[in-house]
C-alpha positions as CSV (number, residue, x, y, z in Angstrom):
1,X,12.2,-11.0,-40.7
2,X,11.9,-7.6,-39.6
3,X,14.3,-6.1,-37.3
4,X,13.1,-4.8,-33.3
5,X,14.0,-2.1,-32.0
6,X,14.9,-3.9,-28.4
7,X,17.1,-6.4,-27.8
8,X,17.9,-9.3,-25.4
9,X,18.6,-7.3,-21.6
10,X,17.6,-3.9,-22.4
11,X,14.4,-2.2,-19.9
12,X,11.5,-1.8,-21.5
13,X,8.7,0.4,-20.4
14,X,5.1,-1.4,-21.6
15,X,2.5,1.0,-23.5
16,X,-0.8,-1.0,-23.5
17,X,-2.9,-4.2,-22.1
18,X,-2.8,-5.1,-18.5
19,X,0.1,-4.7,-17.3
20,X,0.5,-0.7,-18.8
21,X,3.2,1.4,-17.1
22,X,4.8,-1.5,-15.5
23,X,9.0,-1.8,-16.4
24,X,10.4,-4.8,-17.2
25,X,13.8,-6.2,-19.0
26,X,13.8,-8.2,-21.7
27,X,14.6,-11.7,-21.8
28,X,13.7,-12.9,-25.0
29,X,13.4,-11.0,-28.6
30,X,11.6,-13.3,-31.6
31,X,12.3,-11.2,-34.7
32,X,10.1,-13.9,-36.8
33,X,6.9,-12.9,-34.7
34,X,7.7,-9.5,-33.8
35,X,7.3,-10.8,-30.1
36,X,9.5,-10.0,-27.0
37,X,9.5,-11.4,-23.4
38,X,9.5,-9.2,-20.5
39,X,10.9,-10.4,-17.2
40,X,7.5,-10.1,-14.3
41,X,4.9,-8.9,-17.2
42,X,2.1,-10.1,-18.9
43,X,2.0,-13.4,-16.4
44,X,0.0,-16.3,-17.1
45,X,-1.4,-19.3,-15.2
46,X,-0.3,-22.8,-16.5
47,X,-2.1,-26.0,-14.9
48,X,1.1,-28.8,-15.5
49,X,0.6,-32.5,-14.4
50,X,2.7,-34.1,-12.9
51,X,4.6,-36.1,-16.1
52,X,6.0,-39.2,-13.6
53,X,5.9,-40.5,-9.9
54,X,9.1,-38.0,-8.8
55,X,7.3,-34.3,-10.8
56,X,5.0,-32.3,-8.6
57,X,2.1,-31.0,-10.2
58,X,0.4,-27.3,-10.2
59,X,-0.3,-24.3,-11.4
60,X,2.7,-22.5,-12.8
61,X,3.1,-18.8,-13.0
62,X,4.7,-17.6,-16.4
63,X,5.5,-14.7,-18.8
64,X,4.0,-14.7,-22.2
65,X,5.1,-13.2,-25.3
66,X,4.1,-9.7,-26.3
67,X,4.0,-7.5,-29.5
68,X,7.2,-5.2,-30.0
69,X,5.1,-2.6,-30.8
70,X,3.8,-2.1,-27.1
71,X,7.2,-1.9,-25.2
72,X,9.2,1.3,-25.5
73,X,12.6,1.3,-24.7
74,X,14.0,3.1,-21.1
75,X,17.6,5.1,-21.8
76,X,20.0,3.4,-19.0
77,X,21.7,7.6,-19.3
78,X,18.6,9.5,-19.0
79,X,16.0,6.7,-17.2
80,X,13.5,8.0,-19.9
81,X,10.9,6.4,-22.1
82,X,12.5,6.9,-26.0
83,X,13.1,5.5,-29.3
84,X,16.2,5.1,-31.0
85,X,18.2,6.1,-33.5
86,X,21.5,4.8,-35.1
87,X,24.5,6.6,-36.0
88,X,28.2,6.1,-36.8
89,X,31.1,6.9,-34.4
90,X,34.5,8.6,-35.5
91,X,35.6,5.3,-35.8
92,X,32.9,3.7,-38.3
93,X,31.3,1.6,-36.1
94,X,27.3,2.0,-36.2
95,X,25.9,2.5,-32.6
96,X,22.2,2.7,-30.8
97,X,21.3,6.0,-29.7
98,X,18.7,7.9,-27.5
99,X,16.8,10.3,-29.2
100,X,15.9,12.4,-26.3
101,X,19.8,12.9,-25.1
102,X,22.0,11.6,-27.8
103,X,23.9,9.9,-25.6
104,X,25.2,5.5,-27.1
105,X,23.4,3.1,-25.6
106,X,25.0,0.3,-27.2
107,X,27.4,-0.6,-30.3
108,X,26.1,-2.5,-33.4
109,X,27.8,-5.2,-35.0
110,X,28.1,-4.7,-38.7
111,X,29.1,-8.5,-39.2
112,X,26.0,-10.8,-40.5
């Protein structure tokens, strides 16, 4: 497994396909497939039967996976498209920063 470079609720600015442009947050991060899930983007229809007498059938509206590679993360400081860096605070612990302003975005945990 390769680690991403977003994680479960950070926004997320999408680089290519369809929806390009468009920000979204992320619900979902598979490291195994190098997908992630972004809240309102990249929707799909679904046709669902109905699977007993009480279920209402239709067509469904849903988010589908996409690549990692096509989301860039959006600096909650600066409101910026960037990547991300790490680095380790005064007090040894490793932390997520923004490469355009330096500023933490979040702290790492060391523990695996």
């Amino acid at each position: 497994m390769k680690k991403i470079h977003v994680k479960a609720g950070d926004n997320v600015l999408i680089l290519s396909g369809k929806d390009r442009g468009k920000e979204g947050k992320v619900i979902e991060v598979n490291s195994k497939t190098q997908k992630v899930l972004v809240e309102g983007v990249n929707m799909a229809t679904k046709h669902v039967k109905p699977k007993n007498m009480n279920q209402q059938g239709g067509i469904i509206h849903q988010e589908v996976p996409i690549d990692a590679s096509n989301v860039m993360l959006i600096c909650p400081k600066c409101k910026k498209p960037t990547k991300t860096g790490f680095t380790f605070l005064e007090n040894n612990k490793k932390a997520r920063v923004c490469k355009k302003c330096n500023e933490v975005i979040n702290l790492v945990n060391a523990a695996k």
